[in-house]
C-alpha positions as CSV (number, residue, x, y, z in Angstrom):
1,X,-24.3,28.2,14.8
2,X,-23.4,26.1,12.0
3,X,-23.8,25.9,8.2
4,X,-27.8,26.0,6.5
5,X,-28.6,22.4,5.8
6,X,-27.9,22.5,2.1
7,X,-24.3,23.8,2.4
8,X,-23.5,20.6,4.7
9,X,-25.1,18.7,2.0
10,X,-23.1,20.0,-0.1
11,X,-19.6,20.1,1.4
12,X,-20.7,16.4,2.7
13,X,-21.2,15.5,-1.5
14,X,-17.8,17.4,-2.3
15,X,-16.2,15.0,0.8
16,X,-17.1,12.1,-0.7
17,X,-16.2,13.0,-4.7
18,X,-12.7,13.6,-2.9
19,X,-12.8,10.2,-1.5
20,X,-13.6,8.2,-4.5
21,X,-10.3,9.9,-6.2
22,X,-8.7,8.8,-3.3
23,X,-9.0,5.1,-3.2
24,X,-9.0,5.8,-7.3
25,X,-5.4,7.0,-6.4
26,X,-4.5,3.6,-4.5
27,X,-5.9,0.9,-6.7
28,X,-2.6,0.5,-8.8
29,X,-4.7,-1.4,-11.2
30,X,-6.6,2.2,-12.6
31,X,-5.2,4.5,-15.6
32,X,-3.5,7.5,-14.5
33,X,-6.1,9.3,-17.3
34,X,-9.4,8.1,-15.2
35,X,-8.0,9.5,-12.1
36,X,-7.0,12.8,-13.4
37,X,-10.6,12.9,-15.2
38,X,-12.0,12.3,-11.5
39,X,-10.2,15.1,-10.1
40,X,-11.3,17.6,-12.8
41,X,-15.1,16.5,-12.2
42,X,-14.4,17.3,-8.7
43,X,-12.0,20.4,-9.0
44,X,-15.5,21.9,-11.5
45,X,-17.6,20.7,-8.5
46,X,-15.8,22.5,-5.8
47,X,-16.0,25.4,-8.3
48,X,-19.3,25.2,-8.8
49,X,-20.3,25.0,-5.2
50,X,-17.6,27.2,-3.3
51,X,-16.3,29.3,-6.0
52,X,-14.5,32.0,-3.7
53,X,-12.9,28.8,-1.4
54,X,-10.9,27.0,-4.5
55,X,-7.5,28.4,-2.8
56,X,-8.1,26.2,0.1
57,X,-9.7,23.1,-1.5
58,X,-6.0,23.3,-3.9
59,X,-4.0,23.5,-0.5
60,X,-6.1,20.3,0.9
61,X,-7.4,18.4,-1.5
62,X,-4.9,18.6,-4.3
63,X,-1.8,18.3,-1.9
64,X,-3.7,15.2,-0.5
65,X,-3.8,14.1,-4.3
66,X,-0.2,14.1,-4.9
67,X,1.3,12.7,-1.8
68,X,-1.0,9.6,-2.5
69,X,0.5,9.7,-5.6
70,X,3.9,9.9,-4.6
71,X,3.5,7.1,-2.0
72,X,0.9,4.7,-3.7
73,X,1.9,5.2,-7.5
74,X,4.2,3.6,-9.7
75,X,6.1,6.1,-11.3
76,X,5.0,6.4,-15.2
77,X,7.0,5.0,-17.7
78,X,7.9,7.9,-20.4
79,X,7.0,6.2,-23.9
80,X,9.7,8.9,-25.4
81,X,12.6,7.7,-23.1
């Protein structure tokens, strides 16, 4: 038994949005803005499509997030400091 057709679509699309922030996350090159716009879009689409699962896409997907961050990322420079 597995999931209906659709729903693998589905979780396969979500897969993929999450990979694109990924490698958005590792190309030191990209504004911090576009990547954090990328992870809303997919943070509404995981909504959207698993409403009741967002506990567990925050405790993969977002940790995933920020320990690329952490290792890939430059620190930002505070314009106020």
């Amino acid at each position: 038994m597995g999931y209906p057709m659709e729903q693998r679509h589905e979780m396969r699309r979500l897969a993929r949005a999450v990979d694109r922030v990924c490698q958005m996350i590792l190309c030191e090159d990209l504004p911090e803005i576009d990547i954090e716009i990328a992870k809303n879009r997919v943070r509404e689409m995981a909504e959207e499509l698993f409403p009741d699962r967002m506990d567990l896409f925050e405790m993969i997907y977002e940790s995933r997030w920020n320990r690329l961050a952490q290792q890939f990322r430059k620190p930002q420079e505070k314009s106020w400091q």
